[in-house]
C-alpha positions in Angstrom: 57.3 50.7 135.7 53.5 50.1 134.3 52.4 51.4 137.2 54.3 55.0 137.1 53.1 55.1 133.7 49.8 54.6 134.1 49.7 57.1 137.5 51.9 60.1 135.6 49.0 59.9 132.6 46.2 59.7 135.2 47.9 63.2 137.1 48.4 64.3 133.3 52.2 64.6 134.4 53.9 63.4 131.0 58.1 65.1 130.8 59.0 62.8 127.9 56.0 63.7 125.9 56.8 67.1 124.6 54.9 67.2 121.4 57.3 67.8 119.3 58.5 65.3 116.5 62.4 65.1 117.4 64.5 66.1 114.4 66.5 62.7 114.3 62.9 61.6 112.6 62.4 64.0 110.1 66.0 63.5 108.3 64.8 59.9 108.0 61.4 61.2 106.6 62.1 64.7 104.8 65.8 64.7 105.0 68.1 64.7 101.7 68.3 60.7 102.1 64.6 60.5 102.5 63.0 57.0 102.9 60.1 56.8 100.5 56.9 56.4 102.7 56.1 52.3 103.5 55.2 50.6 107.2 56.2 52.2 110.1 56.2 50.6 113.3 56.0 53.5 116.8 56.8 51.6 119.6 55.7 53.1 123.0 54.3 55.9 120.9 52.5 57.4 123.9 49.8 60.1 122.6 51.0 59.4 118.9 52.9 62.6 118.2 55.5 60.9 116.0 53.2 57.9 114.7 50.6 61.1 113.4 53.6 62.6 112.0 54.7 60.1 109.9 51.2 59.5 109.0 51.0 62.7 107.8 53.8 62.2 105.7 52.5 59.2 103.7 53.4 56.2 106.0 51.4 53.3 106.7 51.9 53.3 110.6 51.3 51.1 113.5 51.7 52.6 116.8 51.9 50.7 120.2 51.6 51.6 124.2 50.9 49.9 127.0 48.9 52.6 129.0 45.4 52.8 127.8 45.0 56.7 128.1 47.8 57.1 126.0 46.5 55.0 123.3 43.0 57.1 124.0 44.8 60.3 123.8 46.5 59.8 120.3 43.1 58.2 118.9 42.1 61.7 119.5 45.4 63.3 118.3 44.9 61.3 115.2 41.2 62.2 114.4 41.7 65.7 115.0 45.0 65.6 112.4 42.7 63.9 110.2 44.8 60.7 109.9 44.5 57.1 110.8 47.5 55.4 112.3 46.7 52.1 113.2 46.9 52.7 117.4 47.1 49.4 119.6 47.1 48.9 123.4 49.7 46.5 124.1 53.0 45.2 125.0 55.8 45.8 123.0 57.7 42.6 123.7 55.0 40.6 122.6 54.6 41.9 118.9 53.6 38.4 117.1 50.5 38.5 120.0 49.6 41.9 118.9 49.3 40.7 115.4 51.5 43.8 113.9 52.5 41.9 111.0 55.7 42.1 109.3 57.1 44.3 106.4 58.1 47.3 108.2 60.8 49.8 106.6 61.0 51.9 109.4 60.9 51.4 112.9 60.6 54.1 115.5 61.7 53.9 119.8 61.9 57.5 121.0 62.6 56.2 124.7 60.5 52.4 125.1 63.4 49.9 125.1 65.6 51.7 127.8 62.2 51.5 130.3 61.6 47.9 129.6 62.9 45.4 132.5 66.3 43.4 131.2 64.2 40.0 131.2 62.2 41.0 128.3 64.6 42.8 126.4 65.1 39.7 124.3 61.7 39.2 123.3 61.6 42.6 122.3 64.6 42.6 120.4 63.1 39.1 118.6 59.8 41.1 117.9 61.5 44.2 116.0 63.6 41.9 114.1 60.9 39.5 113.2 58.7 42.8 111.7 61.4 44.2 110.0 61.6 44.1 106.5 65.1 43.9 105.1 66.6 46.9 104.6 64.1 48.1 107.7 65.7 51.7 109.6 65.5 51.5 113.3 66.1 54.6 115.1 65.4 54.2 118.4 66.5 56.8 122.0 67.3 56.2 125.1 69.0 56.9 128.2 72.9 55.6 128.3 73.2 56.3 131.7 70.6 56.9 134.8 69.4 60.1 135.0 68.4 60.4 138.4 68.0 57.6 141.1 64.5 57.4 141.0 64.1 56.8 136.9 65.3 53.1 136.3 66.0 53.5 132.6 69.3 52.7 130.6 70.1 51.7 127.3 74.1 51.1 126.6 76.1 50.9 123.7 77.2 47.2 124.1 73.5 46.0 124.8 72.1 47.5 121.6 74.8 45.9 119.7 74.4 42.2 121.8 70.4 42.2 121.1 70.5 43.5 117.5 74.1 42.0 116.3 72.6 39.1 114.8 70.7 40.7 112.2 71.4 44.6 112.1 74.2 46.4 111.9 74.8 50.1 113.5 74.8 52.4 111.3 75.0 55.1 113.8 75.6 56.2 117.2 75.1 59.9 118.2 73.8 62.0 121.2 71.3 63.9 120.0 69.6 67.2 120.7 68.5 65.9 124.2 71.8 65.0 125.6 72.0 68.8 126.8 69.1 67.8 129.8 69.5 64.0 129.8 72.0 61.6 129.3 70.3 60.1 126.1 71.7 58.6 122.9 70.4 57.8 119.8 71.1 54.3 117.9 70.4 54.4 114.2 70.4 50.5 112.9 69.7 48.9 109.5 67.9 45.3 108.9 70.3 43.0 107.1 
């Protein structure tokens, strides 16, 4: 899966990154029920749309992707938006490594854990929990179903609720504005 990754920035072929912060994230940022700004945590944040967003908006963000010209790409994002999200190059299933610290209120997965193979799912589950302040909103997207045989990305129902049981609960399940082109879902959780 790196591999694609890496390949589709190179070509400058990027479908999922449309530029546009999804409105699922602004009702948590601007909505009526508002969070007041604190530590966000972007995983696979590509080139930083949502992690410059919430910047923007008063948080204290860390943002995280695996493929370098991603993480080059929203340096540039940032500096031209005139804000400074903290942007590291790295995998998101090894969070304590990355040194991300903890005390997150809000943590952000617009399509990362539904990509990541099943043997690490665990550790990346562990990670987000572990940063998570209590109290912490995790919103994250994915695929509930395979959109096509050649993307191997699925997140169900029962396995957000078997990684994060132990220490969130779902506080909502929903399809979202993208389940009109792909079979995606969004998870809305809360840190106990």
């Amino acid at each position: 899966m790196s591999f694609m990754f890496r390949t589709m920035y190179r070509l400058g072929f990027k479908p999922w990154d449309s530029g546009v912060t999804p409105p699922e994230l602004k009702e948590i940022i601007e909505g009526p029920d508002a969070r007041a700004p604190g530590k966000a945590l972007d995983l696979g944040c590509g080139t930083g749309t949502n992690a410059i967003y919430m910047a923007q908006h008063g948080w204290e963000v860390t943002a995280i992707d695996f493929v370098p010209r991603a993480i080059a790409m929203a340096k540039a994002k940032a500096a031209a938006a005139k804000v400074a999200p903290r942007l590291i190059r790295g995998d998101v299933t090894r969070l304590d490594d990355l040194g991300v610290g903890g005390g997150y209120t809000l943590v952000f997965d617009l399509g990362c854990l539904h990509s990541i193979p099943q043997a690490r799912r665990d550790a990346y589950a562990a990670g987000v929990t572990k940063a998570a302040a209590p109290g912490a909103d995790f919103l994250v997207w994915g695929f509930y179903a395979r959109p096509s045989p050649v993307i191997n990305a699925r997140l169900t129902k029962e396995e957000v609720e078997q990684l994060f049981s132990k220490a969130w609960e779902i506080v909502r399940v929903w399809g979202g504005e993208q389940s009109d082109r792909f079979p995606g879902r969004w998870y809305h959780l809360r840190r106990r």
